[in-house]
SEZA-250362 format. One record per residue (C-alpha): residue in three letters; x negated, y negated, z. Coordinates in steps of 0.5 Angstrom, whole numbers, plus 500, padded with zeros to 3 digits. Layout:
N
ALAXYZ;...
This chain:
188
UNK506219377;UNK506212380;UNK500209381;UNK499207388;UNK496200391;UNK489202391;UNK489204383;UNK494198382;UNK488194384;UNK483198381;UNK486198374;UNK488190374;UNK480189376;UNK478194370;UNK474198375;UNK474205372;UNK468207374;UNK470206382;UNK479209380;UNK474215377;UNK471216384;UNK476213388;UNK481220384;UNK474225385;UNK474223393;UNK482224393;UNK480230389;UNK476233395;UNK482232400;UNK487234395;UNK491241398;UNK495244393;UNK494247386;UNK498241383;UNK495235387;UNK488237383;UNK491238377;UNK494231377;UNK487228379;UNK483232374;UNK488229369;UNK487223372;UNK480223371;UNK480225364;UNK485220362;UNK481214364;UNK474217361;UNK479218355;UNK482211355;UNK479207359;UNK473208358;UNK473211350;UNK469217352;UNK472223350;UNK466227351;UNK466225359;UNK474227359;UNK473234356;UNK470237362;UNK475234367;UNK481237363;UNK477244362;UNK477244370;UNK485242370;UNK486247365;UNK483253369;UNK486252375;UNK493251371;UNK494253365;UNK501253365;UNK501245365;UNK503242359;UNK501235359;UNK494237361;UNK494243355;UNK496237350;UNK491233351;UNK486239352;UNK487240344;UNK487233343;UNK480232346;UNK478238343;UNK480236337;UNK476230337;UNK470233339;UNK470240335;UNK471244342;UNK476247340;UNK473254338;UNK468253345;UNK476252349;UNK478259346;UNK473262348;UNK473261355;UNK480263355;UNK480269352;UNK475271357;UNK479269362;UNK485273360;UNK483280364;UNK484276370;UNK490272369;UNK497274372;UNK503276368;UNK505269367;UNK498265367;UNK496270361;UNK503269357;UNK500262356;UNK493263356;UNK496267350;UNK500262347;UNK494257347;UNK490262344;UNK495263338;UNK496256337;UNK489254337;UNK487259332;UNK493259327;UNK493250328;UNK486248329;UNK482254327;UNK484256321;UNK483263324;UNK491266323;UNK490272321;UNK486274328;UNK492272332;UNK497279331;UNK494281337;UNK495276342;UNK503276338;UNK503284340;UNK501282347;UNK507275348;UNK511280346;UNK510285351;UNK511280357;UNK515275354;UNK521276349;UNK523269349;UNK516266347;UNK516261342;UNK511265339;UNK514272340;UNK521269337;UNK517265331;UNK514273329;UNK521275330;UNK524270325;UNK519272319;UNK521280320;UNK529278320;UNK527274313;UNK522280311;UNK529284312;UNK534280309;UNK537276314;UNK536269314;UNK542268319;UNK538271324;UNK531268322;UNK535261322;UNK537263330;UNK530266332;UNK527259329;UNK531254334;UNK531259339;UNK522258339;UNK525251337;UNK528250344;UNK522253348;UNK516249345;UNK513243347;UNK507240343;UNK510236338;UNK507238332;UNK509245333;UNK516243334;UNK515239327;UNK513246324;UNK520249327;UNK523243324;UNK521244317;UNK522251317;UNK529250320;UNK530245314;UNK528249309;
C-alpha cells in the first residue's frame, strides 16, 4: 500500500511516534477487516524498522494475526518478530487455543502455522501429526497435507508420484524458507 501525503510527510520528517498515531487513529475509523489488518501492520512495521523495537512490533502483529490469520505478510513477519524475540511457543499457544472457534478456512491456516512453527522453529516435529491429520481432513491440497503425502509415495515406492506432490506443495507455499526446503527436496 502507497503511503498517502500525510504519511509521506511523516516519514520525511522522521516522526514515528506521530505516523504510529496517526495509523492508531486511522485504525479506529477503519471499517473493514482489511483496512485494520493493514494498519496494524503498519504499526508494527514502524515499531519493527523505524524505531528497531521489535518488542513493541509483536503485539500490533499478534492483534492483526487474530483478526486474519489468512494474511501472509502479516504471519511472515509474525514468525520473524517471533523469532527474534523467543515468542514463538507463546504465539502457538494462542493459536491452538483459538483453533476450536475458527471457520473451516480460518482453521486450516491456523493449523498450517501450527505445523511450520513446530517443525520450523520449535524443534517440536514429532508433535505435529495431529494438526497434519486435521489439514487433511479440510484441505487435500495444503502444502502441508501434500508434503505428507509425498513421504508416503516415497514410503511405498514411487518417487514419480512424491516428486509430483512436492511441486504440488511447492506452488501453493509462500514462506520463503519453506519454499527452499521444497526445493531442496525436489533436488534430491
Amino acid at each position: 500500500v502507497e503511503p498517502d501525503d500525510d504519511e509521506e510527510q511523516l516519514q520525511r520528517e522522521r516522526d514515528f511516534t506521530a505516523l504510529v498515531d496517526l495509523y492508531r487513529v486511522r485504525f479506529a475509523d477503519a471499517e473493514t477487516r482489511g483496512a485494520k489488518v493493514t494498519l496494524l501492520h503498519k504499526i508494527a512495521s514502524v515499531y519493527e524498522h523505524a524505531l528497531g523495537e521489535p518488542d513493541r512490533a509483536f503485539d500490533p502483529l499478534l492483534d492483526a494475526f487474530d483478526l486474519d490469520p489468512t494474511d501472509e505478510a502479516v504471519a511472515e513477519s509474525l514468525d520473524r518478530v517471533g523469532r527474534e524475540l523467543g515468542r514463538v511457543g507463546e504465539l502457538a499457544d494462542r493459536t491452538r487455543r483459538n483453533l476450536h472457534t475458527a471457520d473451516p478456512e480460518t482453521r486450516v491456516a491456523l493449523l498450517g502455522h501450527l505445523v511450520y512453527w513446530y517443525e520450523r522453529v520449535l524443534g517440536r516435529g514429532a508433535e505435529i501429526s495431529p494438526f497434519v491429520s486435521e489439514i487433511e481432513r479440510l484441505d487435500k491440497a495444503h502444502p502441508a497435507a501434500l508434503r505428507r503425502a509425498a513421504q508416503l509415495a516415497l514410503a511405498n515406492g514411487d518417487p514419480k508420484s512424491q516428486r509430483e506432490l512436492l511441486q504440488r506443495a511447492l506452488d501453493r507455499t509462500s514462506r520463503r524458507d519453506e519454499r527452499v526446503h521444497l526445493h531442496l527436496s525436489l533436488a534430491s
